[in-house]
N, C-alpha and C positions, 0 to 999 in steps of 0.2 A: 794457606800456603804462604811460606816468607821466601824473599829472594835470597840466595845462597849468599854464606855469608864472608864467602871467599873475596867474591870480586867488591865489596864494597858500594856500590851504589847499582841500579838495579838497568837491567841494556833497556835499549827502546828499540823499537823497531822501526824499521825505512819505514817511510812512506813514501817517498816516490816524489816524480815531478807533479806537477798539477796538470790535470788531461785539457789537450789545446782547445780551444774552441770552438763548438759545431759552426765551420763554414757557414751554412744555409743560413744558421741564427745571427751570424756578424753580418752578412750579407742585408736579411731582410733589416737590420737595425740599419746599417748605413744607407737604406734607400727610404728610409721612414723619417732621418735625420734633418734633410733640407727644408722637407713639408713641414714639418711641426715648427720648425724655426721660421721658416718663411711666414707663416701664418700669425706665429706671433706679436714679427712685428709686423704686419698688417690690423691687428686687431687687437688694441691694449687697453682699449679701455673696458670694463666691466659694465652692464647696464641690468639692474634688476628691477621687475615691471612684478606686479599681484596681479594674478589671476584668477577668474574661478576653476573650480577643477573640471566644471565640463570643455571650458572653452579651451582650459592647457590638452586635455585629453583629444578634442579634434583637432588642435594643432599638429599633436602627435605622429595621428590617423593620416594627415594630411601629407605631414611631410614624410611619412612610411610611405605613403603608394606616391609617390613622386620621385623616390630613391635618396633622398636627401635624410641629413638632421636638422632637427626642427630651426639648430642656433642657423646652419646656411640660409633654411628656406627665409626664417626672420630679418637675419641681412639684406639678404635681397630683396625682400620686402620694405626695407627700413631706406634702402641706398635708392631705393626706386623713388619714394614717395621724399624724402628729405635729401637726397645726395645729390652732388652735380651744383648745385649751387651755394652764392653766398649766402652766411647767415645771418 
């Protein structure tokens, strides 16, 4: 099918406004915003350690039945044993 060759160039059709934004989704974004920022700059530096895989696997395990992630539980372990003082 060719477009009619009356009108010369061929119509488009609306599309429309762009649909506004699910509430709930702008919502949970701006209460997720502070934390992530907040955190960041608490914790800028990067540390990466070799482990074996059993002992990263009971890290895991460990910080799963405690409610945490393994990086919190390791912080707190790290700020316990090394923080608070000078170095």
């Amino acid at each position: 099918m060719t477009a009619p060759a009356s009108s010369g160039a061929p119509k488009r059709a609306s599309i429309g406004r762009k649909p506004a934004a699910d509430p709930a989704s702008t919502w949970v974004r701006q209460a997720d915003a502070p934390k992530v920022a907040a955190r960041a700059s608490i914790y800028t530096a990067r540390l990466t350690i070799d482990v074996t895989p059993t002992l990263r696997g009971r890290i895991k395990v460990i910080a799963f039945e405690r409610g945490v992630t393994a990086a919190e539980m390791l912080r707190e372990l790290l700020e316990r044993e090394y923080g608070g003082g000078q170095p």
